[in-house]
Structure formats: C-alpha cells, structure tokens
N, C-alpha and C positions, 0 to 999 in steps of 0.2 A: 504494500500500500504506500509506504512511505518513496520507494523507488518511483512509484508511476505518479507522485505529488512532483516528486522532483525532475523528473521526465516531462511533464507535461505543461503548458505554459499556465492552466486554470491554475494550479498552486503555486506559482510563481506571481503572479497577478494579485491573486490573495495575498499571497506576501507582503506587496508590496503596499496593499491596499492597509493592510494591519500597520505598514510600520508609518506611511503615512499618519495614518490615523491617532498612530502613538504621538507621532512627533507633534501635530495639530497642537495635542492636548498639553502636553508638554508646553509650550510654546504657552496657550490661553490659561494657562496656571499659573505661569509664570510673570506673564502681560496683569492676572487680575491680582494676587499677590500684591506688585506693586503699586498699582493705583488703586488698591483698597487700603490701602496706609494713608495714601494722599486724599482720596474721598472721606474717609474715616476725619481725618485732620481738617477736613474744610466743613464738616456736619459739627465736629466741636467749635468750632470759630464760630461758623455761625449760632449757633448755640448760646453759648457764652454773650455774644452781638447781644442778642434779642433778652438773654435776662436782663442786661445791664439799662434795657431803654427803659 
C-alpha cells in the first residue's frame, strides 16, 4: 500500500496538499499571536480612555 502511495502521483498530491496546509496554519498562528498582543494593548488603552472621561 505504502509502495503504490508512493508510486502514484494521488499520494504525492496529498502530500503536498497536507504540508501546504501545515505551513498555512503555521504561518496564521503565528500572524494572530502577534497582533493579538497588539489588539489586546489597544482594547486596554482604550479602556483605560473611557474610564478616565
């Protein structure tokens, strides 16, 4: 089974489709990580703003 995955382009395709897909996510974990610190930090500014009026 594993011979004819690798022999044949359907599991190669797949392949690549999985590592895409890894990488994608990778990628948008990464992207929201960072600007969820920075959104985080602009929701307390604001925050803080509107107690102080």
């Amino acid at each position: 089974m594993v011979k004819r995955l690798i022999c044949e382009s359907e599991g190669q395709t797949l392949l690549e489709y999985g590592l895409l897909v890894s990488l994608i996510a990778l990628i948008s974990i990464a992207i929201l990580t960072l600007l969820g610190e920075r959104i985080r930090n602009l929701f307390v500014t604001v925050n803080s703003a509107i107690k102080t009026v």
